[in-house]
matplotlib code that plots the C-alpha trace (Angstrom):
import matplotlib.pyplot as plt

x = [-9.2, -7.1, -8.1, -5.4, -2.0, -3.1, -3.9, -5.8, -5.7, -8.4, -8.7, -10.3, -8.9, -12.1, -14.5, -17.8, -21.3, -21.3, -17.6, -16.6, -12.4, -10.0, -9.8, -6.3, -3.7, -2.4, 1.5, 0.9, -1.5, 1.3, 4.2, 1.5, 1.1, 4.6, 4.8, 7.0, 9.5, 10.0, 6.5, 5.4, 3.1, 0.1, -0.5, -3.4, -5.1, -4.4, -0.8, -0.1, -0.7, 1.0, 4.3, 4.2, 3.5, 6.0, 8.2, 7.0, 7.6, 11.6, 12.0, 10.3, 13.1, 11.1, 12.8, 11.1, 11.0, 8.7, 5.9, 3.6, 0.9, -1.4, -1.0, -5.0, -6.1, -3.7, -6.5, -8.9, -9.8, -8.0, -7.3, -4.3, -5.5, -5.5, -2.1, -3.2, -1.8, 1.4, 4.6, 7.8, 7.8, 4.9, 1.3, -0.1, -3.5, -1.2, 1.4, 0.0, -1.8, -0.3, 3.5, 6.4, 8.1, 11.2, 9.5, 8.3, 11.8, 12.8, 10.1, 10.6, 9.3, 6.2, 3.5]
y = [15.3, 16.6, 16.6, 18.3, 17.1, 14.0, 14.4, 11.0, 10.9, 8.4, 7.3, 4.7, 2.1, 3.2, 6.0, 5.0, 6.8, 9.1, 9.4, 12.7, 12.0, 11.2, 8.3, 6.6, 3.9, 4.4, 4.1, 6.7, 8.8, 9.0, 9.8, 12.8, 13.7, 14.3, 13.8, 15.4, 12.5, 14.1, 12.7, 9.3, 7.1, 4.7, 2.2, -0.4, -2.0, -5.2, -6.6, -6.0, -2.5, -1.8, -3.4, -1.0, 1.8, 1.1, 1.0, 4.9, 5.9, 4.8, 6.1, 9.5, 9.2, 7.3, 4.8, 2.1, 3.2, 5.6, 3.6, 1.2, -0.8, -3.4, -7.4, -8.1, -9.9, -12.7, -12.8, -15.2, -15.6, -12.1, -13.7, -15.7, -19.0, -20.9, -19.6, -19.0, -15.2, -16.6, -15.2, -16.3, -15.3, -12.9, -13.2, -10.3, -10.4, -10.0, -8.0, -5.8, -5.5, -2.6, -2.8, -0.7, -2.4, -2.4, -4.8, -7.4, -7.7, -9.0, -11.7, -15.1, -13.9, -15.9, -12.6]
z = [0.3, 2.8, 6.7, 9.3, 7.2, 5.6, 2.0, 0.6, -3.0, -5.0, -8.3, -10.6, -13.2, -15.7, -16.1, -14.0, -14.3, -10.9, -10.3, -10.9, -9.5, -10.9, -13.6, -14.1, -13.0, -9.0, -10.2, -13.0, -10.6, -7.9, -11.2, -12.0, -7.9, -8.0, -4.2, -1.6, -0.7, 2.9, 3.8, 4.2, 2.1, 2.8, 0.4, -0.2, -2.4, -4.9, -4.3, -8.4, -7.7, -4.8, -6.6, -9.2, -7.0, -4.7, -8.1, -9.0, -5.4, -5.7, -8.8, -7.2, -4.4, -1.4, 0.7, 1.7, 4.9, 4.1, 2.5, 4.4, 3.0, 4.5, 4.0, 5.1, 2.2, 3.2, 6.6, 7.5, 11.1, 12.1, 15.4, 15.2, 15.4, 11.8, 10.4, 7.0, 7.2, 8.7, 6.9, 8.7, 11.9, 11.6, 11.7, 9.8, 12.2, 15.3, 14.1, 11.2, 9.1, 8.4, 7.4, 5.9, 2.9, 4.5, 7.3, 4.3, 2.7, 6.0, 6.0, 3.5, -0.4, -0.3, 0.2]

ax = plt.figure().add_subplot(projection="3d")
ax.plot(x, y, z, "-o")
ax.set_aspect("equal")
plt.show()
């Protein structure tokens, strides 16, 4: 799907009665992509997979200034008041959730 320079690209782990997209794993489906490494790249979904997609995408040649993925499954209230998505100095309610890698690696290695 592409709407005025963004091009969204979906796939699924197994085949599923009604979907007629693609059928595959995200870090092989971004190898197959073979994306242009001057753009930038929008990541979500399961922590496990973003790892390994964020893998493919530096072996592709993307910095990880150019990738940003979202840390909301780590939120609870979304407001700021009980801490639980607290990492370092950052709440990810107040301050993302949306976040480029390079962002994270500054933050302690507990996400």
């Amino acid at each position: 799907m592409t709407t005025e320079g963004v091009n969204v690209h979906l796939t699924i782990d197994r085949e599923q009665e009604g979907w007629d997209g693609h059928v595959g794993f995200v870090p092989n489906y971004v190898k197959e992509l073979n994306p242009d490494v001057g753009k930038t790249v929008l990541v979500c979904g399961p922590p496990i997979m973003i790892k390994f997609t964020l893998a493919g995408l530096k072996e592709l040649g993307f910095t990880e200034e150019q990738v940003y993925t979202t840390m909301e499954l780590r939120m609870k209230c979304g407001v700021g008041k009980c801490g639980r998505c607290n990492i370092g100095s950052k709440y990810v309610c107040k301050d993302g959730p949306v976040f480029r890698f390079d962002q994270l690696d500054e933050l302690p290695n507990e996400y």
